[in-house]
Structure formats: structure tokens, C-alpha cells
C-alpha positions in Angstrom: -7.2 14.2 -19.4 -5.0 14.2 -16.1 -2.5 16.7 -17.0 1.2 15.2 -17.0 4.5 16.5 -15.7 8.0 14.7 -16.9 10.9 14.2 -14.6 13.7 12.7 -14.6 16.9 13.2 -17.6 14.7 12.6 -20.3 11.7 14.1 -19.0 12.4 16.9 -22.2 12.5 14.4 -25.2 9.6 12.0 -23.1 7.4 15.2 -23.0 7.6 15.9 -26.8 7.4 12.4 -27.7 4.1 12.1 -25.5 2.9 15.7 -27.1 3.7 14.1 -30.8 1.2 10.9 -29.5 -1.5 12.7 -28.6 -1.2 15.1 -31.6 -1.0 12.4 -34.1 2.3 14.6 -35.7 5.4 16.8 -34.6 3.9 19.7 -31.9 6.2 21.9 -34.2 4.0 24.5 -36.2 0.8 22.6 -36.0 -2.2 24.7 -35.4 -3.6 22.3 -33.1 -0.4 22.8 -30.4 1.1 25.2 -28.6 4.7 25.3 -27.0 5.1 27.2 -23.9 9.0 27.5 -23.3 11.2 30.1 -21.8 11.7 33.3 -23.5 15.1 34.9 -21.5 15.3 32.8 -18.1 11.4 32.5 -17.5 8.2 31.4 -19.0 6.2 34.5 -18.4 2.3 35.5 -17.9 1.5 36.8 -21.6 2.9 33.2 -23.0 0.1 31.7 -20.0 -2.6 33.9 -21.3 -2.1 33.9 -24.8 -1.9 29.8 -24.2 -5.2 30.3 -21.9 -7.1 32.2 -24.4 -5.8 29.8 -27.6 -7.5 26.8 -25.4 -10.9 28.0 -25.5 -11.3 26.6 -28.9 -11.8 22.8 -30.4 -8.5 21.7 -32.5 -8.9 22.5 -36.2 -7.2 19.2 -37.4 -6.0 16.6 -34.8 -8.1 14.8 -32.5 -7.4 17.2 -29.7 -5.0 20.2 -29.0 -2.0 19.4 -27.0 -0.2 22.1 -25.0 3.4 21.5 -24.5 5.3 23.2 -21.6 8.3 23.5 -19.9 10.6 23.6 -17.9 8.1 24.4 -15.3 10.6 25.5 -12.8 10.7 28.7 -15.4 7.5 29.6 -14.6 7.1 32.5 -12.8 5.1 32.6 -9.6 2.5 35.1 -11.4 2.7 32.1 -14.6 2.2 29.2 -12.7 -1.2 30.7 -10.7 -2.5 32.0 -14.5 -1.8 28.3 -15.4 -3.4 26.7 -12.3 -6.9 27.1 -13.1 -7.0 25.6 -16.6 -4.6 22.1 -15.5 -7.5 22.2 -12.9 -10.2 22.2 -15.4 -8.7 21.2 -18.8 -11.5 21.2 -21.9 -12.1 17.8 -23.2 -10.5 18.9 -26.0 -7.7 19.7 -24.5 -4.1 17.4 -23.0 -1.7 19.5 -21.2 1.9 18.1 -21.2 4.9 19.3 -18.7 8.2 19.0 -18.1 10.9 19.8 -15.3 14.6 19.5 -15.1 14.6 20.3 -11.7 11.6 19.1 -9.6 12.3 20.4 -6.5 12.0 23.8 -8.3 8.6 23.3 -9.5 6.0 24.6 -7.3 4.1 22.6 -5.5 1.0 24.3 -7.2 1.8 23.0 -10.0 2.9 19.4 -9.1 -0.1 18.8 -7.1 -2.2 19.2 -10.6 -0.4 16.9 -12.6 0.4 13.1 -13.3 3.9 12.4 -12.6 5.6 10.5 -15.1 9.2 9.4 -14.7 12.3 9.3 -17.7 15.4 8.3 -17.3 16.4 8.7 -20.8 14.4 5.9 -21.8 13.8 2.6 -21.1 17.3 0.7 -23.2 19.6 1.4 -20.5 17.7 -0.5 -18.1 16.8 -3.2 -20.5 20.5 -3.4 -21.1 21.1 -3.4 -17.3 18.9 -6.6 -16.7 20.1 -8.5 -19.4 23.3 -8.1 -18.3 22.1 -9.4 -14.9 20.7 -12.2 -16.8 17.1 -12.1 -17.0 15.6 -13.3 -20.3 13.6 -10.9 -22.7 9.9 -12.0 -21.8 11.2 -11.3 -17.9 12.8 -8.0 -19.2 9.6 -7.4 -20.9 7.5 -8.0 -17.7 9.3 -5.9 -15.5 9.7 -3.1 -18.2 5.5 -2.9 -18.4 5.9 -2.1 -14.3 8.8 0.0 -14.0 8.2 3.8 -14.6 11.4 5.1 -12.0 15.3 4.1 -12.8 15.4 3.2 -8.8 12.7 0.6 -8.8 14.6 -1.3 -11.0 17.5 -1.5 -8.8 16.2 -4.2 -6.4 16.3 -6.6 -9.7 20.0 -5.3 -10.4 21.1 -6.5 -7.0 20.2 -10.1 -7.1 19.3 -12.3 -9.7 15.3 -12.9 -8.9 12.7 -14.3 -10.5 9.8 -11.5 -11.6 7.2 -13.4 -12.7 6.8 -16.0 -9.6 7.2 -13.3 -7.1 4.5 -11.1 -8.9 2.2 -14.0 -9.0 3.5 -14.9 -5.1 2.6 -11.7 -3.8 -1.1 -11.5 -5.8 -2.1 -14.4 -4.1 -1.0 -13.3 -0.9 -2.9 -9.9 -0.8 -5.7 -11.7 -1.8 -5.3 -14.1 1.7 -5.4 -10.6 3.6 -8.8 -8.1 4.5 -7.8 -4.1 4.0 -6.5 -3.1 6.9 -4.4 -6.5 7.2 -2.9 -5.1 2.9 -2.7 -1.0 4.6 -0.2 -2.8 6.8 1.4 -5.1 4.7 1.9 -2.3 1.8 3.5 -0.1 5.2 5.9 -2.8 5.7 6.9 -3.6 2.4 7.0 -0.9 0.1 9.9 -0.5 -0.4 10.3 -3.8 -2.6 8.8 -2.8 -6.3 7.0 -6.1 -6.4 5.1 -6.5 -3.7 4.3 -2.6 -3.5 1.8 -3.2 -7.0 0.7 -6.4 -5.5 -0.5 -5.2 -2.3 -1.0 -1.2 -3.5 -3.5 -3.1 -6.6 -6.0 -5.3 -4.3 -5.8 -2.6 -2.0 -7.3 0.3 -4.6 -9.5 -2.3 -5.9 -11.1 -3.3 -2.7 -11.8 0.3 -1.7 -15.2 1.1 -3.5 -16.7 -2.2 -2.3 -15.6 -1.8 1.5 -17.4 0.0 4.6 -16.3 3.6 5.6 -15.6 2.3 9.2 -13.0 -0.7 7.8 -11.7 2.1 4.8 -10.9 4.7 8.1 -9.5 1.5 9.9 -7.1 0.8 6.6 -6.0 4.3 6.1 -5.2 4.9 10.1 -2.7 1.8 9.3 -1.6 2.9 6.2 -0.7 6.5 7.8 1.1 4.8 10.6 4.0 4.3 7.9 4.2 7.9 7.1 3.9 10.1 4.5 6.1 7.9 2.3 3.6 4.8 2.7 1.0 7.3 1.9 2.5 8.7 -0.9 3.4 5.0 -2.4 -0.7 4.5 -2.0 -1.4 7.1 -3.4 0.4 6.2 -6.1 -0.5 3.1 -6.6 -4.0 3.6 -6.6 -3.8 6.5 -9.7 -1.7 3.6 -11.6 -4.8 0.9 -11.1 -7.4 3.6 -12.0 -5.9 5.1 -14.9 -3.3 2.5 -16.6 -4.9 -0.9 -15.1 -8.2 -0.3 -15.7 -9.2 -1.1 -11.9 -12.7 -0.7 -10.6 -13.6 -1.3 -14.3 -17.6 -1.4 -13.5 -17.0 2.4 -13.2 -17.3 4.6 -16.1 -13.7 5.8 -17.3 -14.7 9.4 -16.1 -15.1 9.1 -12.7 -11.8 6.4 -12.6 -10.1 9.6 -14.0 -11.7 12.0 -12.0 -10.7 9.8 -8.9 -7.2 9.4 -10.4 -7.1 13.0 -10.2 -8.4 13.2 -6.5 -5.1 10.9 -6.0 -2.5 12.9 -7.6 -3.8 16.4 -6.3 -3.3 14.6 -2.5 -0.1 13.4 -3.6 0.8 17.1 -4.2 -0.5 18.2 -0.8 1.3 15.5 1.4 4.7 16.8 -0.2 3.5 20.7 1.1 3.0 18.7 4.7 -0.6 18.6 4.9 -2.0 15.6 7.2 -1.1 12.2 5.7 -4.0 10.5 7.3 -6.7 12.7 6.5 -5.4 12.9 3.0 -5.4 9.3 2.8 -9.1 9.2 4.1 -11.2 11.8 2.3 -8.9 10.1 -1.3 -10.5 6.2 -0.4 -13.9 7.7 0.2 -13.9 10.0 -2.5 -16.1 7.4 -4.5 -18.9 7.5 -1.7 -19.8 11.4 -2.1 -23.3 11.9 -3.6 
């Protein structure tokens, strides 16, 4: 499993929640987890090593162990390299699960290894927000299955639209376009939720099946819109490979294992490496041997 990292201001009670999931029961004095928080200010070295050493070993009753950790930004520098190497290889039998108050705080390191996942205290106060702006509960319940950050719901708060047309709207029009013609279009329009996971879908699902020279062509586009653009594909493509089930003729493993590729890169681009060569070696990641 991709390792996860929580955000946002209820990344603490999303992280346990998600730990209690994969568990099968409270991470609270279970011998299958272990919960890494900070002793004094920090998170230190011995907790990472005793955590390191306690992994080794298949869970003694739940499906899988489940190591629960945070806040990262309390890891010490000397921590979060002890830690590196095992959210880099995690045992099958193992799910890693983070949290951060403070993202900017985390190091990069670390982000780069992990899934982000988004709370803002969970998902009521934006269901209560579009109701009040008069959407219906199966268009609440639509949007709610696609939103995963507090500010993509804001272009639905603004004006009273209609979610469901629009989704199927901009599906049929990425389909109308070749890959370099979506790289552009998802440049250009990115910033609207919608069309975003239209265009950033039929783009990630397109890639395996097209040629290295029109995939360079694409991501030379895509780059053109910076490293946000980039980062919004990158993105979008771990969301079709790991929650979508995109490129399903795939085994699971390799969709993860490319999912990973994606959020890894993601990390990178925030420590300014190249956007367009990021971009590149992620969408022909598939064709290595």
C-alpha cells in the first residue's frame, strides 16, 4: 500500500479513523498497531527504530499491521531519514498512515513518499454548504464522491450549477480531443474542479496505449502551464489509477506501483525539480522493461 499523509483540520481524527479501517478495530493497544506520536516536542529516532524493527513481522491478529504517525512535522530530521526507507518499501503486510497539522513543516522527504489525502473536518460542513446553495442530495452526493479538498468545492458555492450535466459535458468533450489537444485543455482549465477529472481521467487513461513521441509532445504542453498544471496531472492520474480503477487491464500492482511513481514526482516538483521531465519519465513509466 501507498503510504498516506493527512492534511488539513481534521487530518488527526481522518488519520485514526483510516488506521481503525484498515485494522478492523481501535489502533489503541492492539498488537497489530503501533502509534508513533511525539514524546516532549519531537517524534524521535528510537520511536522510528523500535517502529522499524516491530514491522519486520506479519500481524498476529488483523488482516495487516497499521502504523499510525504523527504530526510529521515532529519528526526530527535524523527520524524522518530512519523512516524514509521503510514508506519506500512498506511489507505487504504492512499500511503506514500520517498526519500533519502543518504541511509546510513536513519535509519534503517525507511528502514525496506518501498519498496526500485532504480533511477538512469532514465532509458535513460542505454537505451543509451545498444544500444551502440548493443542490439536491443525489447532486450533493455526486460531488461529495469527487471532492477530497474544502476549496474545490468552492466553485459550486459561487453559483448555483448543475454537476451532473457538466461532468457528463466535459467527458464527452475530452473524448473529441487527441492527448496533446487534453495536455492543453487540462493547462487551460484546471482550475475548474469539473473539467480538471474530466480532462486529467481520459488523459491518464490514454497514456499506456499512446506512442512515446505523441506522450513527450503531451507532457511538453502540459509543462507549458507550470508546475501547478503538472502537479494537478499528476494528481489526477494517482486518483484514476488507485481510486478509479483506470487502466483496469493492468494488474492492481503495477497501477499502484505507478500510482506511487505519481506521488513520489509530485513530491519532487514542490522541491523545484524540472516539471517537464517529471512529467515525462511519470507517463512512460509503464513502457520500462
Amino acid at each position: 500500500m501507498i503510504p498516506e499523509l493527512y492534511v488539513g483540520p481534521g487530518a488527526p481524527g481522518a488519520a485514526l479513523r483510516r488506521a481503525a479501517e484498515l485494522l478492523g478495530h481501535a489502533p489503541t493497544d492492539h498488537p497489530d498497531a503501533r502509534v508513533l506520536s511525539a514524546e516532549g516536542a519531537d517524534i524521535g529516532i528510537d520511536q522510528v527504530r523500535d517502529l522499524i524493527l516491530w514491522a519486520r513481522y506479519g500481524p498476529a491478529l488483523a488482516p495487516r499491521k497499521v502504523a499510525l504517525i504523527g504530526p510529521a512535522e515532529r519528526l526530527t530530521r535524523e527520524a524522518a531519514n530512519a523512516l524514509l526507507k521503510l514508506l519506500e518499501e512498506l511489507p505487504p503486510h504492512l499500511a503506514a498512515v500520517l498526519f500533519a497539522e502543518a504541511l509546510d513543516q513536513v519535509l519534503p522527504t517525507v511528502r514525496s513518499r506518501c498519498a496526500l489525502r485532504w480533511s477538512g473536518g469532514g465532509e458535513e460542513p460542505i454537505r451543509a454548504a451545498l444544500r444551502t446553495s440548493g443542490y439536491d442530495e443525489e447532486e450533493i452526493a455526486f460531488l461529495l464522491s469527487f471532492l477530497d479538498r474544502d476549496e474545490d468545492a468552492a466553485p459550486f458555492l459561487a453559483a448555483r450549477r448543475n454537476p451532473r450535466k457538466e461532468w457528463e459535458e466535459a467527458v464527452a468533450g475530452a473524448e473529441k480531443l487527441d492527448l496533446v489537444g487534453l495536455a492543453k485543455e487540462l493547462a487551460e482549465r484546471a482550475g475548474d474542479p469539473l473539467s480538471r477529472w474530466a480532462l486529467g481521467a481520459s488523459l491518464a487513461r490514454r497514456l499506456p496505449r499512446a506512442g512515446a513521441d505523441e506522450v513527450l509532445q503531451a507532457m511538453e504542453a502540459l509543462a507549458r502551464g507550470g508546475k501547478e498544471t503538472v502537479a494537478t496531472f499528476l494528481t489526477e492520474l494517482a486518483r484514476v489509477l488507485v481510486w478509479t480503477g483506470g487502466w483496469p487491464d493492468v494488474p492492481l500492482e503495477k497501477r499502484l506501483e505507478w500510482a506511487h511513481k505519481a506521488s513520489l514526482a509530485r513530491g519532487e516538483l514542490e522541491d523545484n525539480a524540472n516539471p517537464r521531465l517529471l512529467a515525462e519519465v511519470v507517463a512512460l513509466w509503464p513502457r520500462r522493461p
